[in-house]
C-alpha positions in Angstrom: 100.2 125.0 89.2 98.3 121.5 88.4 95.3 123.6 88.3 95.9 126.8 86.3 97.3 124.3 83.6 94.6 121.9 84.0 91.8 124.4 83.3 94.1 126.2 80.4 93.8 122.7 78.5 89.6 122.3 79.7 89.2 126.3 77.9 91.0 125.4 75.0 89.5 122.2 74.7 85.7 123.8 75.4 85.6 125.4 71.6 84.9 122.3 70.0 83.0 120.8 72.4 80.4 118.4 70.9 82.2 118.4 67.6 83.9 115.0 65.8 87.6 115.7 64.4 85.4 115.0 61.0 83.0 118.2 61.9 86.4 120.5 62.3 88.1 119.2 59.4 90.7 117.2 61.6 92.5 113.5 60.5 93.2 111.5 63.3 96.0 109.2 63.4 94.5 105.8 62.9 94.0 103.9 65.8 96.1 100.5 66.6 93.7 97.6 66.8 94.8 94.7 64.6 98.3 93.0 64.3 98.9 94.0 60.9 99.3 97.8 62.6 102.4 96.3 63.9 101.6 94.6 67.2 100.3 91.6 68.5 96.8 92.0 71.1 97.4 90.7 74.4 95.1 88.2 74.9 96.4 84.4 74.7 96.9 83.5 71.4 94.8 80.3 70.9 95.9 80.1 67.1 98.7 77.7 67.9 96.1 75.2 69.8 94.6 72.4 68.7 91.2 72.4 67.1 89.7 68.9 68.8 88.2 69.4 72.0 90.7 69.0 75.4 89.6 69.1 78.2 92.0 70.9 80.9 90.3 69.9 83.8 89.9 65.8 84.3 86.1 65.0 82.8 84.2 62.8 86.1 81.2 62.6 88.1 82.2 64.8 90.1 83.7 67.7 87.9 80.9 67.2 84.9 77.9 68.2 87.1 79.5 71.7 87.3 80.2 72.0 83.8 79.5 75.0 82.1 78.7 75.3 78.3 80.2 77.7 77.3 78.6 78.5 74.0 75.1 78.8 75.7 75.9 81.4 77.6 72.5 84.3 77.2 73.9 86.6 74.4 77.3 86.1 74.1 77.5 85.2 70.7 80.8 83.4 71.2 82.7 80.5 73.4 84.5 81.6 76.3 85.7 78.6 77.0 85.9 75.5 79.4 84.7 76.7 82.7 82.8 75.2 85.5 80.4 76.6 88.0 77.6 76.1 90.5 77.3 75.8 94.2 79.7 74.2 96.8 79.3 73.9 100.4 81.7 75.0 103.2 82.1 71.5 104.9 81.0 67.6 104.4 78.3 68.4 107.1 74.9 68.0 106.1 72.6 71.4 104.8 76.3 73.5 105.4 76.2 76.7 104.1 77.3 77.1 100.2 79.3 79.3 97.8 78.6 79.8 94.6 81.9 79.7 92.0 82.5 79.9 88.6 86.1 78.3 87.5 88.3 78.9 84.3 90.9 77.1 83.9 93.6 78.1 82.2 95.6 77.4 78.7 98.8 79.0 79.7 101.5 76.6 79.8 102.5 78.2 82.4 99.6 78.0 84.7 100.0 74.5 85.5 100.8 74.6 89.2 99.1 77.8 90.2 95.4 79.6 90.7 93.9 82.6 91.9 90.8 83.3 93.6 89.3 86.5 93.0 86.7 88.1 95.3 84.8 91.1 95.0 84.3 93.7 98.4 80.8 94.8 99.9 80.5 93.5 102.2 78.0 91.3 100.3 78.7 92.1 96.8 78.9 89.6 94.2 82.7 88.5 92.5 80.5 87.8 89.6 80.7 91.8 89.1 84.6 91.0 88.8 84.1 88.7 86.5 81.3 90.4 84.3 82.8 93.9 84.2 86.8 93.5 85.4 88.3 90.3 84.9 86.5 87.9 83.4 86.2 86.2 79.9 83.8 88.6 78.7 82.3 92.0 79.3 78.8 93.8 79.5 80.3 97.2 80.4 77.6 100.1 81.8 76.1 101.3 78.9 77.2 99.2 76.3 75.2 96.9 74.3 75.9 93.7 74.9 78.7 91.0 76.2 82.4 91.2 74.4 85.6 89.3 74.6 88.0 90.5 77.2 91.5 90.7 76.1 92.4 91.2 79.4 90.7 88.2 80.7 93.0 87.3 83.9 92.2 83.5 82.8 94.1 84.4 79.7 97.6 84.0 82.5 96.2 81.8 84.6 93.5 79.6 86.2 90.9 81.9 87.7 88.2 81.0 90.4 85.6 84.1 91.0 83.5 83.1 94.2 80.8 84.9 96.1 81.5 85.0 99.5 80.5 85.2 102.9 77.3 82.8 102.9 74.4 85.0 102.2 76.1 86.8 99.0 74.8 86.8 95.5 73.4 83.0 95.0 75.8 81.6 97.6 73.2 80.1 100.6 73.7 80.2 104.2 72.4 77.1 105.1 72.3 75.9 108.8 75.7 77.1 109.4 75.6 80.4 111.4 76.3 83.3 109.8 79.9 84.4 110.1 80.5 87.8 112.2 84.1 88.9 111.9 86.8 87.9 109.4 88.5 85.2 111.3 85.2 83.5 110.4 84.8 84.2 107.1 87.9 83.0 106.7 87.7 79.8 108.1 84.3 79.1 106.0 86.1 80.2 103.3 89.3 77.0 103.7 86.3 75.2 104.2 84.9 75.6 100.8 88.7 75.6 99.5 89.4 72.2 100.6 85.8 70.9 98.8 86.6 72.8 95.8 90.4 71.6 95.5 89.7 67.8 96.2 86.6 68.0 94.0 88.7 69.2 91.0 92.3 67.5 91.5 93.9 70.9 92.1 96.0 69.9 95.4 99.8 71.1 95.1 99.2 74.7 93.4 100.6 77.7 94.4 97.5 80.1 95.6 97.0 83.8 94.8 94.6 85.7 96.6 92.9 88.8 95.5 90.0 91.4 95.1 89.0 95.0 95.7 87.8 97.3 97.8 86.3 95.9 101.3 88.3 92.5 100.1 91.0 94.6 102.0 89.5 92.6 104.9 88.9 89.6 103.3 91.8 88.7 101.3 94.2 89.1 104.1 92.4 87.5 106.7 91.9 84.5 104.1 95.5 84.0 103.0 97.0 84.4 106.8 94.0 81.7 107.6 95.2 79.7 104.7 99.1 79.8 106.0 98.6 79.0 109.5 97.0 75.4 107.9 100.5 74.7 106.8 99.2 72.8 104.3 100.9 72.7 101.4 98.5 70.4 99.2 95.4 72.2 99.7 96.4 76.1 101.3 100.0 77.2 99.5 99.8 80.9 99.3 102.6 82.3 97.0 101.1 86.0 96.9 97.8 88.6 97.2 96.9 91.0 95.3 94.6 93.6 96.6 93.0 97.0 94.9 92.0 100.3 96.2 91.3 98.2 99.7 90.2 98.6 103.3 92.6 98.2 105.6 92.1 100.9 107.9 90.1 103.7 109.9 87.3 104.6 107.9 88.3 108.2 109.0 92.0 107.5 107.6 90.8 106.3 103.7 87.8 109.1 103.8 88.1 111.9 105.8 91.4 112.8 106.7 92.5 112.9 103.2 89.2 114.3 101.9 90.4 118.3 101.2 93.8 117.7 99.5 91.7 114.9 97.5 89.5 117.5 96.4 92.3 120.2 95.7 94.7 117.8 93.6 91.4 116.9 91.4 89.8 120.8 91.9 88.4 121.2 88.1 86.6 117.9 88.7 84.7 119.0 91.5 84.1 122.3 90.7 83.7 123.6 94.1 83.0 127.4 95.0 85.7 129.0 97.0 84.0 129.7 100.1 83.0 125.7 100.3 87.0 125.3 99.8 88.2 127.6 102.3 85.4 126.3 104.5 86.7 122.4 104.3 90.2 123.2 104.6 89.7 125.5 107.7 87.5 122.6 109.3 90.5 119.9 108.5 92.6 122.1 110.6 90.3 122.5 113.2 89.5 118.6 113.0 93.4 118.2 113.3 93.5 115.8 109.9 95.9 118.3 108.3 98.5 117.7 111.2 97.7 114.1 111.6 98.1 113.4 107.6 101.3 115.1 107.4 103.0 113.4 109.9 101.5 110.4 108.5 103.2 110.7 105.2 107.0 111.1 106.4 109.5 109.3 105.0 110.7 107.2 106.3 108.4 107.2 109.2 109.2 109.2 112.7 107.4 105.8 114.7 103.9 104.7 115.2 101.4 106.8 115.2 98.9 108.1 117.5 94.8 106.5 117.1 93.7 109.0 114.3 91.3 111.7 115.0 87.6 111.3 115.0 88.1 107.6 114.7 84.8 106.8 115.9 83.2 110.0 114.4 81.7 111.5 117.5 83.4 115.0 116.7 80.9 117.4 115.1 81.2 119.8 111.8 84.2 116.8 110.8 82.7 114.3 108.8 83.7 116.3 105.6 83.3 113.5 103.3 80.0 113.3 103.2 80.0 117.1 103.0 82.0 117.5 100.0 79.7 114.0 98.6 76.9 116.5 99.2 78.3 119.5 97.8 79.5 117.8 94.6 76.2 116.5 94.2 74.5 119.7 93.6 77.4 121.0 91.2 77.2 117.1 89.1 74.3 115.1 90.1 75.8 112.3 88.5 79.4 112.5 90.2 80.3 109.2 91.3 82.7 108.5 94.2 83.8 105.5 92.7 85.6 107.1 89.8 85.2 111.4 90.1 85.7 111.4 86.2 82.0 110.9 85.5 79.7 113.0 84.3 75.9 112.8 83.2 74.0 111.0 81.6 73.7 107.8 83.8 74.6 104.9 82.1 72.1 101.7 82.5 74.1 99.0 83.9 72.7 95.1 83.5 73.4 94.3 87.2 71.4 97.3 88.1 74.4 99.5 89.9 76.3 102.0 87.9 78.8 103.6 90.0 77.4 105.0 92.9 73.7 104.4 91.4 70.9 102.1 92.6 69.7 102.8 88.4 68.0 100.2 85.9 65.8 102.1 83.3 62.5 100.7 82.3 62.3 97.5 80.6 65.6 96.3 81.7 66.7 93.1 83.2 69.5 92.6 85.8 72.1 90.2 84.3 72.3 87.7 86.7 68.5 87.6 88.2 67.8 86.3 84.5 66.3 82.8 84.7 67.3 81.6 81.4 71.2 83.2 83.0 70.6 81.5 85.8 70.5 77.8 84.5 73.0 78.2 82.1 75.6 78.8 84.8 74.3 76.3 87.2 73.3 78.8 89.6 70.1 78.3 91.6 66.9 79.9 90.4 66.5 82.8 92.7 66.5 86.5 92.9 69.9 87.6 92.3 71.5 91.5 93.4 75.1 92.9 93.2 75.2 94.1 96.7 73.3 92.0 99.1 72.4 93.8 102.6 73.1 92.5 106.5 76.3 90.5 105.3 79.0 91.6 108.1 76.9 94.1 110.0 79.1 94.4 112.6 82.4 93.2 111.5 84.6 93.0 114.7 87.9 92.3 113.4 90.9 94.9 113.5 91.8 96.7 110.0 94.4 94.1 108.2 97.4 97.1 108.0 97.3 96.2 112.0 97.1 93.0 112.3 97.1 90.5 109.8 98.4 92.1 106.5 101.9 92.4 107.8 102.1 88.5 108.9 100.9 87.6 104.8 103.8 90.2 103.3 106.4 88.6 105.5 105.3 85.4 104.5 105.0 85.7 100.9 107.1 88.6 100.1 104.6 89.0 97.4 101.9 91.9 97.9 100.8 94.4 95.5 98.4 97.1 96.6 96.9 98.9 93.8 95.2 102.4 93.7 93.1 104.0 91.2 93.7 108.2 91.8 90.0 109.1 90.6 89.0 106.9 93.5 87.3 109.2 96.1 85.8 106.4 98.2 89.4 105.3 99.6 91.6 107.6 98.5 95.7 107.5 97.9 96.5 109.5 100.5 94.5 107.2 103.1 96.3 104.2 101.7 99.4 105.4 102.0 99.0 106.9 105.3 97.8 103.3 106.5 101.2 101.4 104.9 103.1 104.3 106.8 101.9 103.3 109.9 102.4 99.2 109.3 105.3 97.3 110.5 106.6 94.4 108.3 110.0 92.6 108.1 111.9 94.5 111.0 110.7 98.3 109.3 107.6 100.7 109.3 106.4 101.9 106.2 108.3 102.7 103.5 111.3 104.6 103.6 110.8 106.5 100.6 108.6 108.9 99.8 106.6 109.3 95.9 108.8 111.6 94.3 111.6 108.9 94.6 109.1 106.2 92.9 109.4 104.5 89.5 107.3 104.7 86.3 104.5 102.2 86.4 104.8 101.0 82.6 102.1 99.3 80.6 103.5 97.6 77.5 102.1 98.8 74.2 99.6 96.5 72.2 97.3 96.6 69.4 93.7 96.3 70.1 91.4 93.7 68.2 88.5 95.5 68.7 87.0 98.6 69.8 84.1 97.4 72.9 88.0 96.6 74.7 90.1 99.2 75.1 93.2 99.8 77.6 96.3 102.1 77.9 99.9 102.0 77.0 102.2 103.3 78.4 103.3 105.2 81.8 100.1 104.8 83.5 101.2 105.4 87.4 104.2 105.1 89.6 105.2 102.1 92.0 107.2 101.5 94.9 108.6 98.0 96.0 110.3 97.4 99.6 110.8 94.2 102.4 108.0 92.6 99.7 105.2 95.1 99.2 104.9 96.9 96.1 102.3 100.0 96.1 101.5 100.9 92.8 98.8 103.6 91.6 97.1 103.8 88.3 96.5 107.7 87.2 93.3 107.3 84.9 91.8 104.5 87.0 88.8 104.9 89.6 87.7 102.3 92.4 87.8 99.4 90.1 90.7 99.1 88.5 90.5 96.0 86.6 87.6 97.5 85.1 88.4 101.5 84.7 92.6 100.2 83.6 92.3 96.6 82.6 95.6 96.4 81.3 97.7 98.2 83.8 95.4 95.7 86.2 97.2 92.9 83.8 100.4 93.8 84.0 100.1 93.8 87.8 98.5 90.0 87.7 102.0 89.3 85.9 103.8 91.1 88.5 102.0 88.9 91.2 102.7 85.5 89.3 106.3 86.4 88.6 105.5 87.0 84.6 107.2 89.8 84.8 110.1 91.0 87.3 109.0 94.9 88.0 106.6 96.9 87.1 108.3 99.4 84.9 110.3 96.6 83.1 109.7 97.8 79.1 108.2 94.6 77.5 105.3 93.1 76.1 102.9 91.3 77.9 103.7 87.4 78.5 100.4 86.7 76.4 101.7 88.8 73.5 102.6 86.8 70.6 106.4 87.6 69.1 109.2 89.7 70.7 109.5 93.0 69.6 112.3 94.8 72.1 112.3 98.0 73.1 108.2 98.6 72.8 108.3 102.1 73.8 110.5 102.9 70.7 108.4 100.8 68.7 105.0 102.4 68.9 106.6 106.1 69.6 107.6 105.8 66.0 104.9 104.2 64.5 102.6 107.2 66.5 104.9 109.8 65.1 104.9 109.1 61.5 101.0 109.4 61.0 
């Protein structure tokens, strides 16, 4: 049924395709972007500060060398702020490896006692891609023209530390320390750099939230489990994680299992012939993925299940991922797994990656491998990529949904997982399956299944400008239970911070305890003034134009 309907709304919408509402004679309703439309923007309203200069973090010799200025940043025509950056090694040893960081501290009076560390996947891509084009203070966006204020900057709620991590990443170095080779290692290199960066700054006694995206499925677990078996309050005090789209199992339980009903629930967006369709779904029988997923996805769960099939890819005619990855390719040579939404043209990208897309177009400069960039943010002056090779080649730590991941929701009772629907890379159905088959405060999985779920509500807002726009509304569903909330986000691909900034918001409030669930109906924490029942509020404003 999603499909006949689906198409019905792509035929009707196909006879004024290329056309402007101007060019078919059609007023739109204008669009809500400035307060006087009725509601405040989200972003932290700095009206009521004060004008002179205040430092937030303690001015020494030892914070001042890492100071960032932040109205010479390379065009960003504005100030985003006290921030400092630059490298810091691992341990007090001499030539240790270092990590590079950039800091933001925050103005939110309620930020006092806490900070999260954000951290980007790979392995061995940068978390300054988080903060240029999720999270950060401002945004370069593929395709646009230049940097813009991010409403939805995560520093707006609290302080934010983006680091690039293992050793060997982006401008971090690996000094004489050897490289790390599984997770438990990474971790511990990583507490090493905490404890230097903490003492350095005065930050001892905050609570610690720990998140990222994508392969930070491995690292953010293994990190806040390393960071609770210190028992250190002063320096390691986990109070939550927050992890999106993430890896946490089988390769062949996030990709190829769920691959075919992946591809049917999205169908028009693929645009696959029949006899590929009937060709995939025969061979996920054969493959026994269609058996194994839907015992996977019982509710509550019948026990623990059995190793999944193909786990180590050594049966032939089943690696249908990469199939239907080629067979898309043909139909959309520009469909990206990271978000299936996309269509051509390629957009350039200032770090050089687009999606799925090793693309920079003549005369363009990566971001970041920018000298002038470079010695603004106290980074060394070095080549610079997103993604940088031979960083974890042979990771040998188990998938955190079996061994770590439960330990950190039992300790915290504070984990979100968040999953973008358009993502085909790790897919919702893999994800779920994985949470089915982990144990955590005395249960397996979750006892109820996504028909039961809530509405995952985004409050409405205004938005002050059009380079930074996010949804309202009901933008997913979300399930809570024994302390691990699963939420998904409908319109979002891999990244959601960056494809659903503010749905990604509301779930940083859910994480620091700004707001209690997420379908609670009202405005963000950072919106100025308290206007009820927000639903009502815009439904009727939207109405009456």
């Amino acid at each position: 049924m999603k499909i006949s309907v689906v198409s019905t709304l792509l035929l009707a919408a196909g006879a004024i395709a290329g056309r402007s509402a101007q060019h078919v004679n059609k007023k739109l309703p204008e669009r809500m972007r400035s307060e006087p439309a009725g509601l405040p923007g989200v972003g932290l309203d700095k009206r009521t500060t004060t004008k002179k200069k205040q430092y937030i973090i303690p001015q020494n010799q030892n914070t001042t060398k890492y100071a960032v200025n932040g109205t010479n940043i390379p065009d960003v025509n504005f100030d985003i702020g006290e921030s400092y950056a630059g490298l810091m090694p691992i341990s007090s040893q001499q030539n240790a490896s270092e990590l590079y960081f950039w800091f933001f501290p925050s103005e939110n009076s309620h930020a006092g006692d806490e900070i999260l560390i954000w951290l980007n996947g790979g392995p061995g891509c940068s978390s300054l891609e988080g903060l240029l084009q999720e999270n950060g203070p401002f945004l370069w966006q593929y395709g646009t023209r230049s940097p813009v204020k991010n409403n939805y900057n995560w520093n707006n709620l609290t302080n934010v530390i983006w680091v690039e991590q293992p050793a060997g990443t982006g401008f971090s170095s690996k000094g004489s320390t050897p490289s790390a080779t599984n997770e438990e290692e990474v971790a511990e290199q990583f507490a090493g750099f905490w404890k230097q960066f903490i003492e350095t700054f005065g930050l001892q006694h905050k609570k610690v939230y720990v998140t990222g995206e994508s392969y930070a499925g491995f690292y953010v677990p293994y990190i806040a489990d390393n960071f609770i078996q210190k028992n250190d309050s002063a320096l390691y005090d986990v109070h939550g994680i927050m992890i999106y789209d993430p890896s946490i199992s089988y390769d062949v339980v996030l990709q190829d299992i769920p691959a075919t009903p992946f591809v049917e629930y999205w169908g028009p967006l693929f645009n696959l012939n029949q006899t590929f369709m009937d060709d995939i779904r025969n061979r996920s029988d054969a493959c026994g993925y269609t058996s194994f997923m839907e015992e996977a996805l019982t509710f509550p769960p019948k026990g623990l299940l059995p190793s999944p099939p193909n786990a180590d890819y050594s049966m032939p005619g089943c690696e249908l991922w990469n199939d239907i990855f080629s067979a898309v390719s043909l139909v959309n040579p520009c469909f990206d797994i990271y978000q299936v939404a996309t269509t051509c043209p390629l957009l350039w990208d200032v770090l050089g990656f687009p999606g799925s897309f090793d693309y920079l177009p003549e005369g363009a400069e990566i971001y970041f491998n920018r000298t002038d960039v470079q010695k603004a943010i106290n980074a060394p002056v070095q080549e610079w990529e997103e993604c940088t090779g031979g960083i974890l080649r042979e990771d040998t730590s188990e998938y955190t949904s079996l061994s770590v991941l439960p330990k950190v929701i039992e300790h915290t009772n504070n984990v979100i997982i968040g999953q973008g629907m358009l993502d085909y890379i790790i897919s919702y159905n893999g994800t779920l399956m994985a949470i089915q088959n982990m144990t955590y405060n005395g249960a397996q999985g979750f006892s109820k299944g996504p028909h039961t779920w809530n509405e995952f509500f985004v409050p409405y807002h205004s938005e002050l400008n059009l380079g930074d726009l996010a949804g309202s509304g009901v933008q997913g569903a979300y399930h809570t239970e024994r302390g691990l909330t699963f939420v998904t986000v409908q319109l979002s691909g891999h990244m959601i911070p960056q494809y659903a900034p503010s749905a990604a918001y509301r779930m940083v409030e859910k994480l620091l305890g700004r707001t209690k669930t997420l379908g609670t109906k009202s405005n963000f924490s950072t919106q100025k003034g308290n206007f009820g029942n927000s639903f009502n509020f815009v439904t009727a404003n939207v109405t009456t134009n």
